[in-house]
Structures are given as structure tokens and as C-alpha cells.
ROLUM-162362 format. One line per field, with one value per residue (C-alpha): residue number from 1; residue in one letter; x negated, y, z. Coordinates in steps of 0.1 Angstrom, whole numbers, padded with zeros to 4 digits, always signed. Layout:
pos: (NUM/...)
code: (A/...)
X: (X/...)
Y: (Y/...)
Z: (Z/...)
END
This chain:
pos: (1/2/3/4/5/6/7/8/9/10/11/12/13/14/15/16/17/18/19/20/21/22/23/24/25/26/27/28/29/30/31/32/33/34/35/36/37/38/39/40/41/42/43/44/45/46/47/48/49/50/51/52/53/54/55/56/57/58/59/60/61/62/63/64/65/66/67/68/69/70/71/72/73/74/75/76/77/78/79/80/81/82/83/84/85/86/87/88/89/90/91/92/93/94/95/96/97/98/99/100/101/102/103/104/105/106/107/108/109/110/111/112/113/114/115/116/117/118/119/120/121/122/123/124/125/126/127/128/129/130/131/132/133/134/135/136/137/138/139/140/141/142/143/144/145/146/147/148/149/150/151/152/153/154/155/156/157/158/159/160/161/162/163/164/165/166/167/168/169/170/171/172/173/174/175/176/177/178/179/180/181/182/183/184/185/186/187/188/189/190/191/192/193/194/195/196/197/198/199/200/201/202/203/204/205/206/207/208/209/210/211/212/213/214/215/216/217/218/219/220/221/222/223/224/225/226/227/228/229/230/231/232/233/234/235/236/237/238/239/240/241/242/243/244/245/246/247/248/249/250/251/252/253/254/255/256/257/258/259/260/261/262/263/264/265/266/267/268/269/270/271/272/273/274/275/276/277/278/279/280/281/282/283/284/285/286/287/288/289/290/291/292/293/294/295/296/297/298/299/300/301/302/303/304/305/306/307/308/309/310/311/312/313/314/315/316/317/318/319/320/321/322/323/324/325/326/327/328/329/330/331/332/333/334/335/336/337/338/339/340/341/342/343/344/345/346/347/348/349)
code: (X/X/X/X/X/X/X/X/X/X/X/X/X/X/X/X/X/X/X/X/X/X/X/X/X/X/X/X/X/X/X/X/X/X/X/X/X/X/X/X/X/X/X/X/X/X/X/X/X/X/X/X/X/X/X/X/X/X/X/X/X/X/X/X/X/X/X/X/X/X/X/X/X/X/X/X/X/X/X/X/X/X/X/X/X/X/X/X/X/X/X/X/X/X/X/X/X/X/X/X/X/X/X/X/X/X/X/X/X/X/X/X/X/X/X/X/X/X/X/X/X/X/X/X/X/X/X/X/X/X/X/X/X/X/X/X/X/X/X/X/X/X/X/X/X/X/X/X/X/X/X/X/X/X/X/X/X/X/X/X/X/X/X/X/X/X/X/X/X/X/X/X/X/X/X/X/X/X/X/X/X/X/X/X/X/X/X/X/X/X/X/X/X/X/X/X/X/X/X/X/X/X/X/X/X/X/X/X/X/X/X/X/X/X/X/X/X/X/X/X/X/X/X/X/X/X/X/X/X/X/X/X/X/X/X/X/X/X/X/X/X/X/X/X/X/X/X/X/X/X/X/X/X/X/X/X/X/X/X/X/X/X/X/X/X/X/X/X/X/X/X/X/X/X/X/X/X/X/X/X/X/X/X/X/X/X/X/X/X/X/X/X/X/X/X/X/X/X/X/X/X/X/X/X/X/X/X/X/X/X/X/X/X/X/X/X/X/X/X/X/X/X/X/X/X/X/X/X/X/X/X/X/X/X/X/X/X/X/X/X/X/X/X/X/X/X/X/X/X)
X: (-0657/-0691/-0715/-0735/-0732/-0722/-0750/-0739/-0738/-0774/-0790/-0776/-0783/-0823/-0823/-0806/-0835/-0859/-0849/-0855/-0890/-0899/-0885/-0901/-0934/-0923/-0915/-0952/-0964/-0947/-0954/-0994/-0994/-0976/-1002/-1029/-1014/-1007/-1039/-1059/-1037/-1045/-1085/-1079/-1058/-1085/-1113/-1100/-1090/-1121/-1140/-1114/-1116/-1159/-1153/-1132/-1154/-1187/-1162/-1154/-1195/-1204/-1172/-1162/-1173/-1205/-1177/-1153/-1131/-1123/-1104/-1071/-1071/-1080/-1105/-1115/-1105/-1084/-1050/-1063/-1066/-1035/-1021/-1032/-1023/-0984/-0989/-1005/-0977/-0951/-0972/-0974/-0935/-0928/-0946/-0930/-0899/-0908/-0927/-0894/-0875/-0897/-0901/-0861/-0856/-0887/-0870/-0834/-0849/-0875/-0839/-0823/-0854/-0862/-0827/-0829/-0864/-0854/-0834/-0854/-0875/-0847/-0834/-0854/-0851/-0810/-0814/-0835/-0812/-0779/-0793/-0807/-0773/-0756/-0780/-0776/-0742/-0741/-0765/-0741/-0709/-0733/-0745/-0711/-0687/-0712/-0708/-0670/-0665/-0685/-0669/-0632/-0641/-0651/-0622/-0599/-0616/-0619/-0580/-0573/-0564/-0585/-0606/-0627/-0663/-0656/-0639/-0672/-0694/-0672/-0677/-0713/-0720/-0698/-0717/-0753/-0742/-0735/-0766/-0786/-0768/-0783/-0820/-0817/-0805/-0829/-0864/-0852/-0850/-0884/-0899/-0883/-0901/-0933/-0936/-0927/-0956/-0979/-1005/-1007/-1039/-1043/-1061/-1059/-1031/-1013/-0985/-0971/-0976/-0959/-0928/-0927/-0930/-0907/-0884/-0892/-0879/-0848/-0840/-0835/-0805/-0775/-0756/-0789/-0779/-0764/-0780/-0811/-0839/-0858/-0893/-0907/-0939/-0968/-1005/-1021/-1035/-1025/-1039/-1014/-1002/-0988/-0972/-0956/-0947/-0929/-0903/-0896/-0892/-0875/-0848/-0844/-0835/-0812/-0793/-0789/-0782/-0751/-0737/-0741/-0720/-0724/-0738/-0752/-0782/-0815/-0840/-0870/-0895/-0934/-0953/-0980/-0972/-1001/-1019/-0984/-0975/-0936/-0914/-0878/-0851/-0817/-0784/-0750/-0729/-0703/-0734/-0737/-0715/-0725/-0708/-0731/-0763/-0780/-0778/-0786/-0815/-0801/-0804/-0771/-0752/-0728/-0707/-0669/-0675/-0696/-0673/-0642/-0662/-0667/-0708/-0727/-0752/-0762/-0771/-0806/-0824/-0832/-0842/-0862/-0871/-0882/-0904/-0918/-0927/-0939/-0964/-0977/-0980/-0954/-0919/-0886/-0857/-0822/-0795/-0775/-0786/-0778/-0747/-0736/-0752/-0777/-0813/-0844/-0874/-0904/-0933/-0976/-0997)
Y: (+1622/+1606/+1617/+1584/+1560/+1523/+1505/+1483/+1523/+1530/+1495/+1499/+1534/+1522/+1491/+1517/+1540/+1515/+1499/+1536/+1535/+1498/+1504/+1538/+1519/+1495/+1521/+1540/+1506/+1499/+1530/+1528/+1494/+1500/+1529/+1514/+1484/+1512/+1529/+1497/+1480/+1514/+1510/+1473/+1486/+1513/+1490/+1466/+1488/+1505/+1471/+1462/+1491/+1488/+1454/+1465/+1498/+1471/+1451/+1480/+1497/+1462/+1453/+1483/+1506/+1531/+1559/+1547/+1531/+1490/+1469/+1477/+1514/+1520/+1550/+1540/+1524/+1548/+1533/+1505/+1532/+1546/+1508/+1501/+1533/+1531/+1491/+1503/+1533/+1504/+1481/+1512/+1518/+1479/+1481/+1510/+1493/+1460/+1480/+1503/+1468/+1448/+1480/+1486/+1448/+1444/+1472/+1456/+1429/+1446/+1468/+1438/+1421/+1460/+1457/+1423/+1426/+1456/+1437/+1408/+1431/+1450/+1420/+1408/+1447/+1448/+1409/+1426/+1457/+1439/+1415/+1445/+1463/+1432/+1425/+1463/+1460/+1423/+1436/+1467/+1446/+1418/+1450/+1469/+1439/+1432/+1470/+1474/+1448/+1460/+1493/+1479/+1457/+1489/+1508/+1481/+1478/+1517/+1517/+1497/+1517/+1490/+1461/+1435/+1426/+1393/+1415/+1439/+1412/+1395/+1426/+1432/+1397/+1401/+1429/+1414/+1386/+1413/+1428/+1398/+1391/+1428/+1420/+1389/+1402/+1425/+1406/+1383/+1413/+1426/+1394/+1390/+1421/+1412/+1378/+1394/+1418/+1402/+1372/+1352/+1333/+1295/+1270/+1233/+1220/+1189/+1186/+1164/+1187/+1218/+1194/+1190/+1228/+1238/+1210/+1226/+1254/+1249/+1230/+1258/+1270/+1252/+1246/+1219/+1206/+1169/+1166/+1141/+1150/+1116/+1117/+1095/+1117/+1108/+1113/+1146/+1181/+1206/+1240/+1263/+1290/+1275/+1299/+1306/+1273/+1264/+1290/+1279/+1242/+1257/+1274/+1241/+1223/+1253/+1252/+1214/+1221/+1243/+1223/+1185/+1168/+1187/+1155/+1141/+1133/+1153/+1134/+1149/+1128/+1130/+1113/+1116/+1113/+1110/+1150/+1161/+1160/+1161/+1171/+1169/+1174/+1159/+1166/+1141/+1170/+1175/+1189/+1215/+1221/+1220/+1257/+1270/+1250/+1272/+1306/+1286/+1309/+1339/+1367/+1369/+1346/+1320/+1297/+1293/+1262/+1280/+1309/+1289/+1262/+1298/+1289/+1320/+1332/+1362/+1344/+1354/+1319/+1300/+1335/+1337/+1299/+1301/+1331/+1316/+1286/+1307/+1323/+1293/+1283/+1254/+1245/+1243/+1225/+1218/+1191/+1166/+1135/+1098/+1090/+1122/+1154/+1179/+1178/+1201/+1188/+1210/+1202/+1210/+1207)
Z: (+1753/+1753/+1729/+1732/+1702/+1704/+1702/+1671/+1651/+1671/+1656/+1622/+1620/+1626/+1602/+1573/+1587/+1591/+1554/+1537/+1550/+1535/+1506/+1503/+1509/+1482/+1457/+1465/+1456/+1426/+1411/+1417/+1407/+1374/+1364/+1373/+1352/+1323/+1324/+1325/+1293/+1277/+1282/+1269/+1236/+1229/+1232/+1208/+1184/+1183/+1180/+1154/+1135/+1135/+1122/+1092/+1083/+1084/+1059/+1037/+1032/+1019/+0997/+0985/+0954/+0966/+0952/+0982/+0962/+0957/+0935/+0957/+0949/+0988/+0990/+1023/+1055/+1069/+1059/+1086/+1110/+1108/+1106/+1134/+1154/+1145/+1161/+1192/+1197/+1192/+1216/+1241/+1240/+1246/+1276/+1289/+1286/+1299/+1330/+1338/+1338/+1356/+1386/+1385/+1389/+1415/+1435/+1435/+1449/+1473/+1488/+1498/+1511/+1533/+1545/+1556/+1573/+1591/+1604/+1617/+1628/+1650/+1660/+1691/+1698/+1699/+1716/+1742/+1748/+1750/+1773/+1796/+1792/+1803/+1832/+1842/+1847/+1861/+1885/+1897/+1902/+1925/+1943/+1947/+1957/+1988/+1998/+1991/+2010/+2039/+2033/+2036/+2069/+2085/+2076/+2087/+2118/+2122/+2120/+2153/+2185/+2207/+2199/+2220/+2221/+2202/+2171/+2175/+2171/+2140/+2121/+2126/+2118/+2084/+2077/+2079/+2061/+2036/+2042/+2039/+2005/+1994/+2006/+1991/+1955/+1959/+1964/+1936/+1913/+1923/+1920/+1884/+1875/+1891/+1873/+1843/+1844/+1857/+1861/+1888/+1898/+1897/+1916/+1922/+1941/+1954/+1940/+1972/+1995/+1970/+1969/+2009/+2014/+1993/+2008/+2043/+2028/+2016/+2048/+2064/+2050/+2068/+2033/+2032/+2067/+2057/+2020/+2017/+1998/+1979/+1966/+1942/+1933/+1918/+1934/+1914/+1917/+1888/+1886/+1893/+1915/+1947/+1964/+1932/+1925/+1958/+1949/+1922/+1929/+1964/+1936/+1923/+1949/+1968/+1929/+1938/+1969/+1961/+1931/+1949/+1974/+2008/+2021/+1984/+1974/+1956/+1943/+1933/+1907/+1895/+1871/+1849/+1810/+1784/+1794/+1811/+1847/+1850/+1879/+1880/+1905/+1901/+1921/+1919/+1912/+1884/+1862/+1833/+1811/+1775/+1767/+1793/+1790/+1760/+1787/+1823/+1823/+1813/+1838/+1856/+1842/+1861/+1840/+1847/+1870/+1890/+1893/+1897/+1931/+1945/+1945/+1966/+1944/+1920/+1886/+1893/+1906/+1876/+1857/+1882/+1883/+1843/+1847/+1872/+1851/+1823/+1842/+1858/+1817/+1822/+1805/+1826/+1806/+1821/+1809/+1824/+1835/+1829/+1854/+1865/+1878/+1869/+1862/+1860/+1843/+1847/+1827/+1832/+1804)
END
């Protein structure tokens, strides 16, 4: 039995936690503010009934009889006095009453409002762990189905009485294909983590020659062996980090690579718009679909058309490809474009 909690108990077990200490806070301050209210209110009532009460002895040493009496039969002021005192214990009690109401209803209100703010506050928090727990275990099942399959080619092969050089050479070519899957899984998570901690330095480049090299780039992979790659980019130097840069639009195009017509089409595109320099790259493949457009850049995640087109790849590219952006203080967006096909539009301020 695990003795770990859920972590839909652990989260609401901090926002009821996290709730008690607002409204703790809340109470603290409602109870300071409503004696210092009280206290001040009583300074108030004294001083006016002292300046009251001068005003009325002044009135009685000039009206009334030098024997303390007057016309009224009142010896002196003192039935003002106590007059007045019975008022002031009546106005003291009202504003007890209308103080305890006004702190029981402020403090309704100021529970739901701690409960609710806890959790906006835990919320990027839980957002944050979820997506970690999720990218934890997306990233074990991409690293464990290259190595169980190794491990099940070797064990096959181990089985045979006799095999021939050719058979040899099969499985150790499977197997650094596997292995080359690994390495590769691997630098993009390290480089995730880099970009995510760290700054990168910028300096002026071409974007032209960015868009050639990362072109070069993907070239290399035979998947990019028959595709055509189309530039329509204008002139401009923007300050970013190249090397940087070039992997990310080199993610790009290997993403249109893998989702367009073996021997389709990418077209990449630059221009200049009012302070902006935009780049996009657009494939002629069946595009994104809208369930899957709001998490593209979500780490690990492959929507059910890439799964089902059997599209090589660990979900990690266009994670990567965003960071990337970020740091370089640009703004990747991805959508479907006019006529068919997927598009990247990455944006410089």
C-alpha cells in the first residue's frame, strides 16, 4: 500500500492549509482594526461630551439662581450629566453590535475570498506539478520502448544455433538506431533544461544566412532527401542568438519535414512588419488538428494523428522549439494555414 497521497488530496490539503493562514491574517486584522475603530469612537464620544457638558455648566452659572436652583426646580446641571451618560452607554452598545456584525459578515466574506485565492495561488503550482509528473513519465516510456526493444532483438538473436555475418550486422545496425534514438532524446532534454535556466547571449545576425544553415541542417537527414525547401526571405539582421536560433528554425523545418509529402514542399518566409521581423515555415501536410493545437508545445505530447502516421519523434522538438524562442525574447505561434498544411510563425520584436 503506498503511503503517498494523490496529488488532487496533497493540493487541497495546502489550499485548506493555505486558506487557514489568510483568513487567520484576516481575522488579526479585523480585530486590530475594530479596536482601534472602538478606542478612537470612544476618544471622540468623551471629547464631545466633555465640551458638551462645559457648554451647558457655562449656561447654568449665568441663568440659574446664585442658590443653584432655577425656575425648573433643577439644582444644578447634573441631571444633564447623567442624561447624557445613559445616551453615550446606549451609543456605546449600538456600536458593539453594529461592529460584531460588520466583522462576522467581513469574515464570511474574507473565508470564501482565502479559499478561493489559495487557490489561485496553488494553481500555477499543481499546473506545474502535473505537467512535470506527466513529462516524468512520458519521458520513461520514450526511454524504455527504445531499450525493450533492443533487449528483445538480442534475445531473439541470442536464441539462434548459427547466424551469418549479414544477420550480425542487421542487429547491430537496429541497435544503434536505437541508440541514436537514446542520445538524441537525451541532448533534447538537456538542452530543454539549459534554455530553461539560463540566458543565452545575443548579437546581430543575418537572418538569410540562419535560414540556409539550418536548411543545411536538416538536409542531412534522409527523411529530407526529395522535399524542396522555398525561401522568400527578407534582407535583415536581428539580434539574437544564432546558434540558438538555427535549431530552432532546424526543428521547424524537420517537424515539416515529417508531417509533409515525402517529396512536398516547405516554404520558409520573412518580412518585416511595422518594428516586427516575422519568419514562418509552412509544410503541405494534413495540418493540426484543432483538439491538439492549444498543447503543440507541451512537453511530450503527440496528438492522435501523429501517433496513428507512426511519425518518429519524442514530443520534445517544439518544447524545445518555444523555449528556445523565449529566450531569444521572441513569440512562436502555430495554426493551420490557408489551403492546407501547417504553419509556424515566429515573431522578433
Amino acid at each position: 500500500m503506498s503511503l503517498a497521497l494523490p496529488s488532487t488530496n496533497l493540493f487541497h490539503s495546502a489550499r485548506l492549509k493555505l486558506t487557514a493562514f489568510y483568513f487567520a491574517i484576516l481575522v488579526v486584522f479585523c480585530l486590530l482594526l475594530t479596536f482601534g475603530v472602538r478606542a478612537f469612537t470612544d476618544h471622540e464620544l468623551s471629547r464631545g461630551d466633555n465640551a458638551q457638558r462645559g457648554a451647558v455648566h457655562r449656561l447654568f452659572l449665568r441663568y440659574v439662581d446664585p442658590d443653584g436652583t432655577s425656575g425648573f426646580g433643577v439644582p444644578n446641571d447634573r441631571y444633564f450629566a447623567n442624561a447624557q451618560e445613559r445616551q453615550a452607554d446606549v451609543t456605546r452598545q449600538n456600536l458593539n453590535r453594529d461592529f460584531f456584525w460588520m466583522d462576522v459578515g467581513v469574515l464570511a466574506v474574507g473565508a470564501v475570498l482565502s479559499y478561493w485565492y489559495a487557490g489561485r495561488t496553488l494553481k500555477p503550482i499543481e499546473e506545474a506539478h502535473e505537467q512535470q509528473k506527466r513529462f516524468t513519465s512520458d519521458a520513461s516510456h520514450e526511454l524504455r520502448t527504445p531499450l525493450t526493444s533492443m533487449k528483445l532483438e538480442n534475445e531473439v538473436f541470442l536464441r539462434q544455433k548459427s547466424f551469418t555475418e549479414a544477420e550480425a550486422r542487421e542487429l547491430i545496425t537496429s541497435n544503434l538506431e536505437e541508440v541514436e534514438r537514446l542520445e538524441k532524446l537525451a541532448a533534447n532534454l538537456l538542452a530543454l533544461s539549459q534554455y530553461e535556466h539560463g540566458d543565452v547571449s545575443h548579437a546581430p545576425v543575418v537572418v538569410g544566412d540562419m535560414v540556409q544553415a539550418a536548411i543545411e541542417h536538416v538536409r542531412r537527414n534522409k527523411s529530407a532527401a526529395k522535399v524542396q525547401f522555398t525561401q522568400d526571405v527578407t534582407p535583415a539582421t536581428i539580434d539574437v542568438n544564432r546558434e540558438s536560433l538555427v535549431e530552432l528554425l532546424a526543428i521547424l523545418l524537420d517537424n515539416a519535414v515529417k508531417y509533409g509529402p515525402k517529396d512536398g514542399t516547405v516554404e520558409i518566409s520573412g518580412y518585416l512588419h511595422e518594428d516586427q521581423y516575422v519568419l514562418t515555415v509552412r509544410d503541405h501536410g494534413p495540418g493540426i488538428a484543432e483538439d491538439d493545437l492549444p498543447h503543440i508545445f507541451e512537453r511530450m505530447y503527440r496528438g492522435d494523428k501523429a501517433r496513428s502516421s507512426k511519425v518518429s519523434g519524442h514530443g520534445i522538438g517544439l518544447s524545445l522549439a518555444k523555449q528556445i524562442a523565449e529566450v531569444n525574447e521572441a513569440t512562436l505561434e502555430a495554426g493551420n494555414a490557408n489551403g492546407g498544411g501547417a504553419e509556424f510563425v515566429l515573431t522578433f520584436e
